[in-house]
Each structure stands twice: as structure tokens, then as C-alpha cells.
N, CA and C atoms as a LAMMPS dump frame, in Angstrom:
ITEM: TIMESTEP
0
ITEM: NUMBER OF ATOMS
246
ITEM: BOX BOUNDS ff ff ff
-5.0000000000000000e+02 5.0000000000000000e+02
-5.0000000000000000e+02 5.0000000000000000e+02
-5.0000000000000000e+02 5.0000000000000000e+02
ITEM: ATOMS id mol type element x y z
1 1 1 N -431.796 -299.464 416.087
2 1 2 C -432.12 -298.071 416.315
3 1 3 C -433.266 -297.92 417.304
4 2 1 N -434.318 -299.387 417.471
5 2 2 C -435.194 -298.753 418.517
6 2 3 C -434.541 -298.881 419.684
7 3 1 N -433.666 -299.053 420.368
8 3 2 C -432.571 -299.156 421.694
9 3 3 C -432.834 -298.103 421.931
10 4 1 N -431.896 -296.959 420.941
11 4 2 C -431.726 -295.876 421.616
12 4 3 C -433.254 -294.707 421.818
13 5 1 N -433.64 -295.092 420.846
14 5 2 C -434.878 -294.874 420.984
15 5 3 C -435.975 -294.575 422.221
16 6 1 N -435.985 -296.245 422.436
17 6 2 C -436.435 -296.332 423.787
18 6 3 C -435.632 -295.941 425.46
19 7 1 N -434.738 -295.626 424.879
20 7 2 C -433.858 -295.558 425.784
21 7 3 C -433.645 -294.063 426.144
22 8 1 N -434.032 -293.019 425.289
23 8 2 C -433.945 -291.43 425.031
24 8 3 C -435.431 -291.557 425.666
25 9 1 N -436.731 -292.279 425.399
26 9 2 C -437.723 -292.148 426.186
27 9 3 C -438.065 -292.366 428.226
28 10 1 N -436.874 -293.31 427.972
29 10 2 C -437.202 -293.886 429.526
30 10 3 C -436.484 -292.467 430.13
31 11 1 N -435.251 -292.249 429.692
32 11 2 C -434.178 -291.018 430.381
33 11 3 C -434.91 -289.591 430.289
34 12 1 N -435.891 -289.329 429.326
35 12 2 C -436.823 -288.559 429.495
36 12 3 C -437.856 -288.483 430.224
37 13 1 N -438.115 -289.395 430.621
38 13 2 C -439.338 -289.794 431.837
39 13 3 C -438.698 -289.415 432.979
40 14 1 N -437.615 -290.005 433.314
41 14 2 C -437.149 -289.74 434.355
42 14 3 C -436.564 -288.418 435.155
43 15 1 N -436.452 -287.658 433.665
44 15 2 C -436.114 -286.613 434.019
45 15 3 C -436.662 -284.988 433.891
46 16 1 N -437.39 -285.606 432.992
47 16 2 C -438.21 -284.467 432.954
48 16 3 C -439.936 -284.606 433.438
49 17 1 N -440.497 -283.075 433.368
50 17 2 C -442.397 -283.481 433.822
51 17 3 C -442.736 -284.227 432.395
52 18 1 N -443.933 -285.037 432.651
53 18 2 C -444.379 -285.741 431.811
54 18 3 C -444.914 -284.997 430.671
55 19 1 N -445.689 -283.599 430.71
56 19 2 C -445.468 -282.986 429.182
57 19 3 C -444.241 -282.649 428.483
58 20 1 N -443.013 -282.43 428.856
59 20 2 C -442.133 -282.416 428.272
60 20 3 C -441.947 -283.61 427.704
61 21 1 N -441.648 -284.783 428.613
62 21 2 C -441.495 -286.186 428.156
63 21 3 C -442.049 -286.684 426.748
64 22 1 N -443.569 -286.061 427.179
65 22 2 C -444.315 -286.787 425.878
66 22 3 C -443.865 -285.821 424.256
67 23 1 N -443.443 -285.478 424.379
68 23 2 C -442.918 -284.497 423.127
69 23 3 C -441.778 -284.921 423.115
70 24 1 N -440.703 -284.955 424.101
71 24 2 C -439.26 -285.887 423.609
72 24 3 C -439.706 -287.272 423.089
73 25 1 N -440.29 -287.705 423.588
74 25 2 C -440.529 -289.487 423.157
75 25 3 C -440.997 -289.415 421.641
76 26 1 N -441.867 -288.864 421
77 26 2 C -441.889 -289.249 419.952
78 26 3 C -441.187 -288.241 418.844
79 27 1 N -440.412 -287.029 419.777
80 27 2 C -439.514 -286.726 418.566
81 27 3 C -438.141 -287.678 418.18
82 28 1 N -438.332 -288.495 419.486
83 28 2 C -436.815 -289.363 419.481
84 28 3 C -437.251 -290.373 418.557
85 29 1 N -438.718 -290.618 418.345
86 29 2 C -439.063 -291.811 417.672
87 29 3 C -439.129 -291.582 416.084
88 30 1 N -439.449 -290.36 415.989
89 30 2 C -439.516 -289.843 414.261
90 30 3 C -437.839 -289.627 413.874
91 31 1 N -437.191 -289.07 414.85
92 31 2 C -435.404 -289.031 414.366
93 31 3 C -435.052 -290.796 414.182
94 32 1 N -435.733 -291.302 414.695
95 32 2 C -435.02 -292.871 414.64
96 32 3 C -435.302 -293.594 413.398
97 33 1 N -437.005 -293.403 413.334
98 33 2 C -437.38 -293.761 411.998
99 33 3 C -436.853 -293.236 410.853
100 34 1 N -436.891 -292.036 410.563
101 34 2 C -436.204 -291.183 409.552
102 34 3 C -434.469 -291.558 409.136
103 35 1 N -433.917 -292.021 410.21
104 35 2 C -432.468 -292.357 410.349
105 35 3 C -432.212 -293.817 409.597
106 36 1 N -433.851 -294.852 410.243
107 36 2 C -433.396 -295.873 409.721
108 36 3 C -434.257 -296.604 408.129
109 37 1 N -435.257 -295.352 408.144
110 37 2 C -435.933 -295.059 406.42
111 37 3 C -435.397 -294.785 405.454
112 38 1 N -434.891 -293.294 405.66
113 38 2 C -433.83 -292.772 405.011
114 38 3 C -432.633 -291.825 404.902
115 39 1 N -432.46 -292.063 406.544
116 39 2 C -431.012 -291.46 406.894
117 39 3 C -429.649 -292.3 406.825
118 40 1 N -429.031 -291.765 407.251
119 40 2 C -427.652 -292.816 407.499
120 40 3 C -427.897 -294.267 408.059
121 41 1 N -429.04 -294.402 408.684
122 41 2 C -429 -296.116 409.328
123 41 3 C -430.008 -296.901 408.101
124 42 1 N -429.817 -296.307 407.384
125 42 2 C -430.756 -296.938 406.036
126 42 3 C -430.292 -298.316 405.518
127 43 1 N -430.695 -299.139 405.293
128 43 2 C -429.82 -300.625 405.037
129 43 3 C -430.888 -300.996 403.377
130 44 1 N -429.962 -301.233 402.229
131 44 2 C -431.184 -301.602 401.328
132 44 3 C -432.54 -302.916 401.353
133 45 1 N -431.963 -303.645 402.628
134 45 2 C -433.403 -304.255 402.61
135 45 3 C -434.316 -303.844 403.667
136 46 1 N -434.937 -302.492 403.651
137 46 2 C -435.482 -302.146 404.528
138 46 3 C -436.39 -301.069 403.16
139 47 1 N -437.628 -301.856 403.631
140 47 2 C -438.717 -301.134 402.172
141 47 3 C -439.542 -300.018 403.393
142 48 1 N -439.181 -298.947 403.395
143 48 2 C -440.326 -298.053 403.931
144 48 3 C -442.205 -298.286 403.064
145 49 1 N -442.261 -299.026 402.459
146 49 2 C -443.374 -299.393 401.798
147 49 3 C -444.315 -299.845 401.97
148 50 1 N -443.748 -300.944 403.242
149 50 2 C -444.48 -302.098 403.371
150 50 3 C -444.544 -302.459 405.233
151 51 1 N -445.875 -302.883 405.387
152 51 2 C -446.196 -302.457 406.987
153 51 3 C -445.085 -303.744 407.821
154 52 1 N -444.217 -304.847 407.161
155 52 2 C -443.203 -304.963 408.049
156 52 3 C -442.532 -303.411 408.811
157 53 1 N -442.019 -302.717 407.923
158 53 2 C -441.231 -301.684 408.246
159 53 3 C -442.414 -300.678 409.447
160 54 1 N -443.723 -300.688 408.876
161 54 2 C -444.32 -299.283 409.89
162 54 3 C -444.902 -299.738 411.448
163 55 1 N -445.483 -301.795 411.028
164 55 2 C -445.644 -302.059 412.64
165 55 3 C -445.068 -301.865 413.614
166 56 1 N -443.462 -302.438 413.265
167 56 2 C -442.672 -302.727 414.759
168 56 3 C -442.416 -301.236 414.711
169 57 1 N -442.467 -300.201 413.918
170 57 2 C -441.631 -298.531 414.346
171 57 3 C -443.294 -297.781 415.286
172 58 1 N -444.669 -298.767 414.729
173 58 2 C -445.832 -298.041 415.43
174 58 3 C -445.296 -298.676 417.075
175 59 1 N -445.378 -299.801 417.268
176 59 2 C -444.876 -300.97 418.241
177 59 3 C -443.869 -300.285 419.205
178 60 1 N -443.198 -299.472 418.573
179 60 2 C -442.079 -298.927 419.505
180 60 3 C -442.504 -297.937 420.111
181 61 1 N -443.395 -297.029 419.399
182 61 2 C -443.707 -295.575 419.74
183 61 3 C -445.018 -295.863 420.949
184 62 1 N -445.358 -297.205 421.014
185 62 2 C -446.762 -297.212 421.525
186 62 3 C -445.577 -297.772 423.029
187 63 1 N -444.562 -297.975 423.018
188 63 2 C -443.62 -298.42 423.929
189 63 3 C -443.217 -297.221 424.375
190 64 1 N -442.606 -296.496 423.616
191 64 2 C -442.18 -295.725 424.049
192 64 3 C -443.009 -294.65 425.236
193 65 1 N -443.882 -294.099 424.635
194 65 2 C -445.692 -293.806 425.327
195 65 3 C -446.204 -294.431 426.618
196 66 1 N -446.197 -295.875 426.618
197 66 2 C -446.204 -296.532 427.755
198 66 3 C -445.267 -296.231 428.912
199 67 1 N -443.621 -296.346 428.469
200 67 2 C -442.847 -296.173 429.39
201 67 3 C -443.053 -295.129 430.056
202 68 1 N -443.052 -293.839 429.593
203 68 2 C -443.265 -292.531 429.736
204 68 3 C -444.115 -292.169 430.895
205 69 1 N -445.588 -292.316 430.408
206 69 2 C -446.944 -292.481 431.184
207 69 3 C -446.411 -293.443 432.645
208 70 1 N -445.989 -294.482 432.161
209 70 2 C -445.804 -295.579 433.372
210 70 3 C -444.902 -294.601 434.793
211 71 1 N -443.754 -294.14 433.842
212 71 2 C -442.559 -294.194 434.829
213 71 3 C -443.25 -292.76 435.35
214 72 1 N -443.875 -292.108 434.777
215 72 2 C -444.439 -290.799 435.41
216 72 3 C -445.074 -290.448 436.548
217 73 1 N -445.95 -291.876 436.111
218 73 2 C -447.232 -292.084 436.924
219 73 3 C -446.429 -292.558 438.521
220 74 1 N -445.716 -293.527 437.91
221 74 2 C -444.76 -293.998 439.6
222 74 3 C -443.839 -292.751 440.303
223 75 1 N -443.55 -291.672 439.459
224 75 2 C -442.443 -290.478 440.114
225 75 3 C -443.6 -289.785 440.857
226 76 1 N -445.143 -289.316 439.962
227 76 2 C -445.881 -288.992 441.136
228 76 3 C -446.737 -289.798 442.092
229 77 1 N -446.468 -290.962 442.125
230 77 2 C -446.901 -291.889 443.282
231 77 3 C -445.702 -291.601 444.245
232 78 1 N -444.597 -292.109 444.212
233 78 2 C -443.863 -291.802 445.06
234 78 3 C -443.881 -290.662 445.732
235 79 1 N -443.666 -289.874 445.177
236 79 2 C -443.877 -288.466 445.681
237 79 3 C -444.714 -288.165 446.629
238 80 1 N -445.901 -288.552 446.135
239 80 2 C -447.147 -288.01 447.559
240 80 3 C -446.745 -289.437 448.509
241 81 1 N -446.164 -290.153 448.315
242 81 2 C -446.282 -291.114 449.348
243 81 3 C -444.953 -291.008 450.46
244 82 1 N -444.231 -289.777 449.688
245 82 2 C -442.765 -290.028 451.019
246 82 3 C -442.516 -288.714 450.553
């Protein structure tokens, strides 16, 4: 589930201004978590309890954030440069 995740963040960067972006990215990241806590992508060995489960979902969001910022930062570099 973090694929699409990250993947709803990068396509948001790209396409939208970066305040929009930053509000898609981590609503895509709370629908993902929630999906794979306790929505349909729920699997019973997956303990929302225990910080296996909350690092790699913090890990993603701090990815996700990065991409965002990153790919932003390069759409307005480019920009003033051509």
C-alpha cells in the first residue's frame, strides 16, 4: 500500500502547486494507513499497536514530503531557468 501511496504523492507534485500537493500527500498517506490498519487491506498480522507498524507508515510520509518539496523545488528551478 505504500506504492500507491507514494506514487499519488509524486503525481501530485507534478501536477499540482506545491500547497495543494502538500495536503494531497498526506491525505493519500492517512487513506493508506487507515486501509492497511483497518480497512480492507487489513491482514491479521499487522498490530496497529506496535511501532513496527507506525515507523515504516512515519518513513513513508517523511518520503512522501520529501518527494513533494523536492520535485517542486526542481518545477520552480526550471522554470526561471528556461
Amino acid at each position: 500500500m505504500d506504492i500507491p501511496v507514494i506514487a499519488i504523492a509524486i503525481i501530485a507534485a507534478f501536477l499540482l502547486p506545491r500547497e495543494r500537493a502538500l495536503i494531497v500527500a498526506p491525505v493519500a498517506w492517512a487513506i493508506g494507513l487507515i486501509m492497511v490498519g483497518w480497512g480492507p487491506a487489513n491482514n491479521s498480522d499487522v498490530h496497529t499497536d506496535s511501532a513496527g507498524f507506525w515507523v515504516p507508515w512515519f518513513v513513508v510520509l517523511v518520503i512522501c514530503i520529501a518527494l513533494v518539496l523536492g520535485i517542486s523545488a526542481f518545477r520552480e528551478r526550471r522554470a526561471a531557468l528556461g
